[in-house]
N, C-alpha and C positions, 0 to 999 in steps of 0.2 A: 635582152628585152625582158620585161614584166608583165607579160599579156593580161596575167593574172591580175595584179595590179590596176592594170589600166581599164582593164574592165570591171573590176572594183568600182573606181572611183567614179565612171559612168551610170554604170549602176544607183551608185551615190545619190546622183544628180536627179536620176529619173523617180526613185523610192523615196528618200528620205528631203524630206523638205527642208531642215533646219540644215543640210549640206550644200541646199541649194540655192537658200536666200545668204548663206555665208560665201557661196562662190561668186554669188552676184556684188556682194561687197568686196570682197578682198582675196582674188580665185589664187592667187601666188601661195599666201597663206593655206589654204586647203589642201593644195598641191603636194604642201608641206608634210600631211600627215598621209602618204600613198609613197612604195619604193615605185620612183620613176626614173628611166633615162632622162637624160638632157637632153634625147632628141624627141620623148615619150611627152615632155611639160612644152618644150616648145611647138610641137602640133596641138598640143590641149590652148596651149598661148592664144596661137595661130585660128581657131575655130574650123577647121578645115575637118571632117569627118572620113573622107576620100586617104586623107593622110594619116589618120587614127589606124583607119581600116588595115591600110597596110602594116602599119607596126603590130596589129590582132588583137585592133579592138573590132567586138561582135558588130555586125552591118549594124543592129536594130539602136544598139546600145549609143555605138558612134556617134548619131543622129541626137542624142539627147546632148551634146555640146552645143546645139544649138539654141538650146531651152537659156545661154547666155548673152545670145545676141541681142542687141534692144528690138530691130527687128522682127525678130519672132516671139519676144516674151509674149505678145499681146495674144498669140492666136493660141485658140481655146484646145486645137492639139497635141500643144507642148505641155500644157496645165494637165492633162491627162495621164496618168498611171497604165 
C-alpha cells in the first residue's frame, strides 16, 4: 500500500483546486500522476471513503472524494478548505 500516496492525492483534492477541477474532467488521468495500488485507484474509482479509510487514507481527508460526486459538488462544505 501507499498511504502516503493516497493521502497525497486527497489532500490534492481538498487544497489545490486546478487538481480538482482536473479530477472532475478526467479523475483516471490524475490518478496517473500518484504511486497507487490497483485496489488504492479502484476505491478512489468507487467513491467510497469507508474504503479509502481502510487502505489509510486520513478519516478527514477520505471525505474530500466526495468533493467528486455530482451530488455533493453543490454544497458549500465541500467548496471549503
Amino acid at each position: 500500500m501507499s498511504a502516503y500516496e493516497l493521502n497525497r492525492l486527497l489532500f490534492d483534492l481538498k487544497m489545490n483546486d486546478e487538481t480538482c477541477k482536473a479530477a472532475l474532467t478526467d479523475f483516471s488521468r490524475v490518478i496517473q500522476h500518484y504511486d497507487l495500488t490497483a485496489e488504492e485507484k479502484e476505491a478512489l474509482n468507487g467513491g467510497d471513503p469507508r474504503k479509502l479509510r481502510q487502505l489509510g487514507a486520513h478519516g478527514m481527508l477520505a471525505l474530500y472524494i466526495m468533493r467528486l460526486h455530482p451530488d455533493f459538488r453543490g454544497n458549500i462544505y465541500w467548496e471549503q478548505k
